[in-house]
Chimera marker file (.cmm) of the C-alpha trace (Angstrom):
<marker_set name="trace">
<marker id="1" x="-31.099" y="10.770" z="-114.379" r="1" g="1" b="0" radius="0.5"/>
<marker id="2" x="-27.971" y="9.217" z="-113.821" r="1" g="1" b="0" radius="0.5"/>
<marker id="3" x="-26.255" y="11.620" z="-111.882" r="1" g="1" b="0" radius="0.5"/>
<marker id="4" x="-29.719" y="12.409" z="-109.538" r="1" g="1" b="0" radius="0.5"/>
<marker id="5" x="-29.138" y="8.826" z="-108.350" r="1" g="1" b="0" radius="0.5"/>
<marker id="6" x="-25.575" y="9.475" z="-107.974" r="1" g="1" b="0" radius="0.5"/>
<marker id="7" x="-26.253" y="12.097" z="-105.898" r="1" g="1" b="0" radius="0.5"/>
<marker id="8" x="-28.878" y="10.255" z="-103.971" r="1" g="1" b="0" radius="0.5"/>
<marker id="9" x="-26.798" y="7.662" z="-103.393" r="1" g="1" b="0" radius="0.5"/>
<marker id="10" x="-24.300" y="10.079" z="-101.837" r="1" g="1" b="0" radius="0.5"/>
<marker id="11" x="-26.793" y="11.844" z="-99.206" r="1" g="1" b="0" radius="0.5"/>
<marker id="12" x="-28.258" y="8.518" z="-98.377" r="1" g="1" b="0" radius="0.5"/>
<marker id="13" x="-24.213" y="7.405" z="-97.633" r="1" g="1" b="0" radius="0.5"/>
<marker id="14" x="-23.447" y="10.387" z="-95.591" r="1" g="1" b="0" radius="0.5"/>
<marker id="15" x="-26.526" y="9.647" z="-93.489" r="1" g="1" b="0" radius="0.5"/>
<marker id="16" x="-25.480" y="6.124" z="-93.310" r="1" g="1" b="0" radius="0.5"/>
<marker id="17" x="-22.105" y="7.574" z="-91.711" r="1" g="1" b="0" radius="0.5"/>
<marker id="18" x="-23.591" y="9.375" z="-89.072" r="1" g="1" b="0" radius="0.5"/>
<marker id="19" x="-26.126" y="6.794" z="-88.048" r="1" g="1" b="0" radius="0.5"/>
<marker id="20" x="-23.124" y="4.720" z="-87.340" r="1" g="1" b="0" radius="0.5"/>
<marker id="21" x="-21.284" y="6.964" z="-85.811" r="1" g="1" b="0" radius="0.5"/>
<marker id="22" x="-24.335" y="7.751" z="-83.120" r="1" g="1" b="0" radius="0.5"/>
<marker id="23" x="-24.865" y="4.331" z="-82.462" r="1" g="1" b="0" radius="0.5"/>
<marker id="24" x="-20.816" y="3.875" z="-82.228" r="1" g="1" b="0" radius="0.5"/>
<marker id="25" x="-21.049" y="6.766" z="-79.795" r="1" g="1" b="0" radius="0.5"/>
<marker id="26" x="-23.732" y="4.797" z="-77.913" r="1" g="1" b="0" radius="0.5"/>
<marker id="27" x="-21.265" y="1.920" z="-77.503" r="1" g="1" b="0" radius="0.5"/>
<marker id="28" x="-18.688" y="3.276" z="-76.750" r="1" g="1" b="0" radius="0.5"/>
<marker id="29" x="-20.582" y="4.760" z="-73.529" r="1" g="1" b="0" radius="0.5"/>
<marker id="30" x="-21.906" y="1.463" z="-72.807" r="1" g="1" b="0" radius="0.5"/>
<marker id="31" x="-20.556" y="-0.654" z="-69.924" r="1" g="1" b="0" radius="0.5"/>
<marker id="32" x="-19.955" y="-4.546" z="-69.470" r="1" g="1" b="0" radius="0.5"/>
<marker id="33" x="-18.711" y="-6.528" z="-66.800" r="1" g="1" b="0" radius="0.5"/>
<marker id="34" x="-15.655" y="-9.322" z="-67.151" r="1" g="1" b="0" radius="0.5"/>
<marker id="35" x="-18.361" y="-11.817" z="-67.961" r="1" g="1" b="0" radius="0.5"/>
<marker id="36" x="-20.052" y="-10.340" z="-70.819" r="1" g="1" b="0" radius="0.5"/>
<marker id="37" x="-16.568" y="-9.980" z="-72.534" r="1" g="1" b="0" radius="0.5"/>
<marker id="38" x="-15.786" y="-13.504" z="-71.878" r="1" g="1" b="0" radius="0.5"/>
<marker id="39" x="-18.945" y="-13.801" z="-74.420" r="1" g="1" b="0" radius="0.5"/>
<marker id="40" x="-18.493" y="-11.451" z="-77.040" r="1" g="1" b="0" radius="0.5"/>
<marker id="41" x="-18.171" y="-12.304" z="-79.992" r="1" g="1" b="0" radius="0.5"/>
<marker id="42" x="-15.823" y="-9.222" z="-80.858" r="1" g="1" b="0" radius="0.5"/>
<marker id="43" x="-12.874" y="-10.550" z="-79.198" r="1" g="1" b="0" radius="0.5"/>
<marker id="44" x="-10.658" y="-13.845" z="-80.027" r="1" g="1" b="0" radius="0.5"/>
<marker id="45" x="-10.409" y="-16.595" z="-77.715" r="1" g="1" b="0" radius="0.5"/>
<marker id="46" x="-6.611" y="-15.069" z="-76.887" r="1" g="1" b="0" radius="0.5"/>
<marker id="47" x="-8.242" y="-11.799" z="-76.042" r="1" g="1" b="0" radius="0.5"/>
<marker id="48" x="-10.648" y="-13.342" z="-73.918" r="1" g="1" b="0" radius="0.5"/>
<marker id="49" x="-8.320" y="-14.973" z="-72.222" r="1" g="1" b="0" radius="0.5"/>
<marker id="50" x="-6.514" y="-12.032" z="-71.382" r="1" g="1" b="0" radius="0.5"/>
<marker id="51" x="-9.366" y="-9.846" z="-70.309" r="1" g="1" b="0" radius="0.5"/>
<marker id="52" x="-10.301" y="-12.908" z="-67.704" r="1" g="1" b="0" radius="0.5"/>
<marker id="53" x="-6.949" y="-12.837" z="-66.463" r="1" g="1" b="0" radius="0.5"/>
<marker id="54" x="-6.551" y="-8.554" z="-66.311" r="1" g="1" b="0" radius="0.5"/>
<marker id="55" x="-10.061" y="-7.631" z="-65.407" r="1" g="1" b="0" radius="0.5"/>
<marker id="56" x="-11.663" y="-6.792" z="-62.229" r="1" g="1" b="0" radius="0.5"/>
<marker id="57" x="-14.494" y="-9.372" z="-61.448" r="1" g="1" b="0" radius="0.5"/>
<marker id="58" x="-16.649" y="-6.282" z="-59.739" r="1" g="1" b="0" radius="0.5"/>
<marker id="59" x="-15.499" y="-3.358" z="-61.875" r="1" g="1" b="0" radius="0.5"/>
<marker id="60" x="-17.349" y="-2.875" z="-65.195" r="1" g="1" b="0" radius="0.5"/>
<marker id="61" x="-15.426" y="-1.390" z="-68.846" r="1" g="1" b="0" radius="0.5"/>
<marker id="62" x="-16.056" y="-0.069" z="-72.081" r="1" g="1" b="0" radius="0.5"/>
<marker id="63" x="-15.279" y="-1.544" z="-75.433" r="1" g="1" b="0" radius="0.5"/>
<marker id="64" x="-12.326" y="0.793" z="-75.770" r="1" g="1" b="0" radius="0.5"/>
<marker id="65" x="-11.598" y="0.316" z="-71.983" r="1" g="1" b="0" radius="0.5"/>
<marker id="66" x="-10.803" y="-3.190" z="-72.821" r="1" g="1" b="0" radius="0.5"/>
<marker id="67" x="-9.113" y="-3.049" z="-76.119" r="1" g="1" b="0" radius="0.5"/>
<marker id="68" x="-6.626" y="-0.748" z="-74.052" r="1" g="1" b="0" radius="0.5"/>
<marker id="69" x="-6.228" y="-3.553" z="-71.161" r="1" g="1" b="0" radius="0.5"/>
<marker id="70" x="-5.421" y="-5.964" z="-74.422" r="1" g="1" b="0" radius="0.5"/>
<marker id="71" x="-3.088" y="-3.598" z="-75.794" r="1" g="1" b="0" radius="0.5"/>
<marker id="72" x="-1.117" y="-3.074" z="-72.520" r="1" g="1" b="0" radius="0.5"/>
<marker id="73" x="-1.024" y="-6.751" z="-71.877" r="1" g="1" b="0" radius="0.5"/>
<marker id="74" x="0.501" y="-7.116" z="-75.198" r="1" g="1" b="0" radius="0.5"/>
<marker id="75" x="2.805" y="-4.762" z="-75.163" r="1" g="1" b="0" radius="0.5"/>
<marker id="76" x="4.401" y="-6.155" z="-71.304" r="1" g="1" b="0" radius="0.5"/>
<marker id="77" x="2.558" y="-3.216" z="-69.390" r="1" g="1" b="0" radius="0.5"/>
<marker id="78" x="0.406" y="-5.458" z="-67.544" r="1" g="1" b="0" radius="0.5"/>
<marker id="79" x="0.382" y="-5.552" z="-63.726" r="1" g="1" b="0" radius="0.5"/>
<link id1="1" id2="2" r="1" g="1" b="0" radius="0.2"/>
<link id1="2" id2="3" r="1" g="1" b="0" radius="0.2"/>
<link id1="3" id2="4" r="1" g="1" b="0" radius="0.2"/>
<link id1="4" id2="5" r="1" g="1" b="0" radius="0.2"/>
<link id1="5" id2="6" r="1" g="1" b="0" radius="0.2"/>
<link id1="6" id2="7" r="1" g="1" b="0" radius="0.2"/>
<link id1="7" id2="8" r="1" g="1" b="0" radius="0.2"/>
<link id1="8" id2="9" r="1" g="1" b="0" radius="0.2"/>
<link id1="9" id2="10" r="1" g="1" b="0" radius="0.2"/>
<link id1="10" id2="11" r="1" g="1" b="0" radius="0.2"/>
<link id1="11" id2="12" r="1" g="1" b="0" radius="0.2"/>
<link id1="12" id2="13" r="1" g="1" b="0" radius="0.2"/>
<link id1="13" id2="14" r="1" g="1" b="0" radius="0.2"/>
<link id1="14" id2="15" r="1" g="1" b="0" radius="0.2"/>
<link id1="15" id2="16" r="1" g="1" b="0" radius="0.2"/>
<link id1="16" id2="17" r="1" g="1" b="0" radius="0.2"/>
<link id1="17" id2="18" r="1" g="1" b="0" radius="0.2"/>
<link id1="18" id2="19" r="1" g="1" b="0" radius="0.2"/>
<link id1="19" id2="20" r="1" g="1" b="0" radius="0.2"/>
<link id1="20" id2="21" r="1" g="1" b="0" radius="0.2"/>
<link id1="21" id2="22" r="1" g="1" b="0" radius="0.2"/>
<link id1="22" id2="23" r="1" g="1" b="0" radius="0.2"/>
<link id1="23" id2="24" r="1" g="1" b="0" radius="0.2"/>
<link id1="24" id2="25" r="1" g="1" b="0" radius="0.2"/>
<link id1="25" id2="26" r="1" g="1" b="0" radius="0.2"/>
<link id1="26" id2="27" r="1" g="1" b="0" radius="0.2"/>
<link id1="27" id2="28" r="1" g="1" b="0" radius="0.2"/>
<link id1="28" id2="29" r="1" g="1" b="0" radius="0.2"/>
<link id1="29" id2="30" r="1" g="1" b="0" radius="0.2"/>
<link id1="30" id2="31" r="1" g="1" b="0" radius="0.2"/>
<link id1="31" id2="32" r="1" g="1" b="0" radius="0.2"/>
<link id1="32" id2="33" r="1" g="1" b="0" radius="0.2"/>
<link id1="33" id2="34" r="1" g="1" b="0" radius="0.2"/>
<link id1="34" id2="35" r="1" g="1" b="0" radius="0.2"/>
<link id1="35" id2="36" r="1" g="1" b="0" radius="0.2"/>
<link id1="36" id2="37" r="1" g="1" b="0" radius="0.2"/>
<link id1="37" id2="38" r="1" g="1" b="0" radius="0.2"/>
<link id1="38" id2="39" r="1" g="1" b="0" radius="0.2"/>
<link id1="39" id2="40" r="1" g="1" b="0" radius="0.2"/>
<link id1="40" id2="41" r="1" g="1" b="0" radius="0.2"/>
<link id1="41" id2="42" r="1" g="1" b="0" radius="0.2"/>
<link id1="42" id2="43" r="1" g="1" b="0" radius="0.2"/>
<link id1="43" id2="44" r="1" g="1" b="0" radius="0.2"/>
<link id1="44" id2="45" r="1" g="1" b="0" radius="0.2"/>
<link id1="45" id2="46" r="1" g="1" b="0" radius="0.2"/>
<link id1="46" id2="47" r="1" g="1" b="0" radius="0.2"/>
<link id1="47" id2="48" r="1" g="1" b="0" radius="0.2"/>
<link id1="48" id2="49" r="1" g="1" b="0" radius="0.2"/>
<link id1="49" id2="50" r="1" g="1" b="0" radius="0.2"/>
<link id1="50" id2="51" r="1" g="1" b="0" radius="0.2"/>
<link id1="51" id2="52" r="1" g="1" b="0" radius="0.2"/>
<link id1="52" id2="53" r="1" g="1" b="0" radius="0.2"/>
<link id1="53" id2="54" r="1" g="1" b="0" radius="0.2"/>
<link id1="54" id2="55" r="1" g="1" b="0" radius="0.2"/>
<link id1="55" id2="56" r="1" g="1" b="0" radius="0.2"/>
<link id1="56" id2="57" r="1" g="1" b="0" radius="0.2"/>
<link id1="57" id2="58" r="1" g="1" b="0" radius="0.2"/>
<link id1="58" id2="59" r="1" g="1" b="0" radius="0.2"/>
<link id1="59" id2="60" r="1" g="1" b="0" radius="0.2"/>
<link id1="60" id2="61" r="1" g="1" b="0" radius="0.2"/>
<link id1="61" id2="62" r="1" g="1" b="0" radius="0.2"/>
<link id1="62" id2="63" r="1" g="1" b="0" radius="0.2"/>
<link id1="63" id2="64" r="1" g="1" b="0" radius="0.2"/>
<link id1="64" id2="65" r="1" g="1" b="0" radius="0.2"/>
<link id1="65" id2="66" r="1" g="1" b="0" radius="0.2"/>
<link id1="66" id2="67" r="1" g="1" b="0" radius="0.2"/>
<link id1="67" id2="68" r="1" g="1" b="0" radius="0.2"/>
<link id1="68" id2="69" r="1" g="1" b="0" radius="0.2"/>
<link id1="69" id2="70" r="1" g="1" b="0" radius="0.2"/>
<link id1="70" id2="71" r="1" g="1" b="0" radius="0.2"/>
<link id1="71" id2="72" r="1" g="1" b="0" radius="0.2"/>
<link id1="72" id2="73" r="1" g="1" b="0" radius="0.2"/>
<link id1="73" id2="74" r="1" g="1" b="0" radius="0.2"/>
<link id1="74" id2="75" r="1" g="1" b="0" radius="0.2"/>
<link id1="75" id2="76" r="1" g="1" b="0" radius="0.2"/>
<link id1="76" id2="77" r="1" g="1" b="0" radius="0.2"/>
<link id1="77" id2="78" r="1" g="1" b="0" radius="0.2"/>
<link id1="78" id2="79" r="1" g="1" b="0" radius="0.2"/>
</marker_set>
């Protein structure tokens, strides 16, 4: 018995995975505008801060959109 539940436990974590991963697809497709990222709770107040000061008020991103303004901004590449 033991090792059916092992085994169980295993499918039901590799169909875990790829649940995430769709809905992570999903998101990462998904677009939001300078003001929804000024709410989000994913990003610290710093990284707010410097979306609000890189981002386009009428141009809309994705998540990893973003995270690669951040990343430039942080790194000097900002213009």
């Amino acid at each position: 018995m033991k090792g059916i539940g092992g085994a169980l436990a295993m499918f039901t974590k590799k169909e875990a995975d790829r649940k995430n991963y769709e809905v992570e697809q999903q998101h990462n497709d998904t677009r939001y505008n300078k003001a929804q990222f000024a709410e989000a709770r994913l990003f610290s107040r710093i990284e707010k801060d410097i979306l609000a000061a890189v981002l386009l008020e009428q141009e809309t991103y994705t998540l990893r959109e973003a995270q690669q303004h951040i990343q430039q901004f942080m790194n000097g590449e900002a213009q």
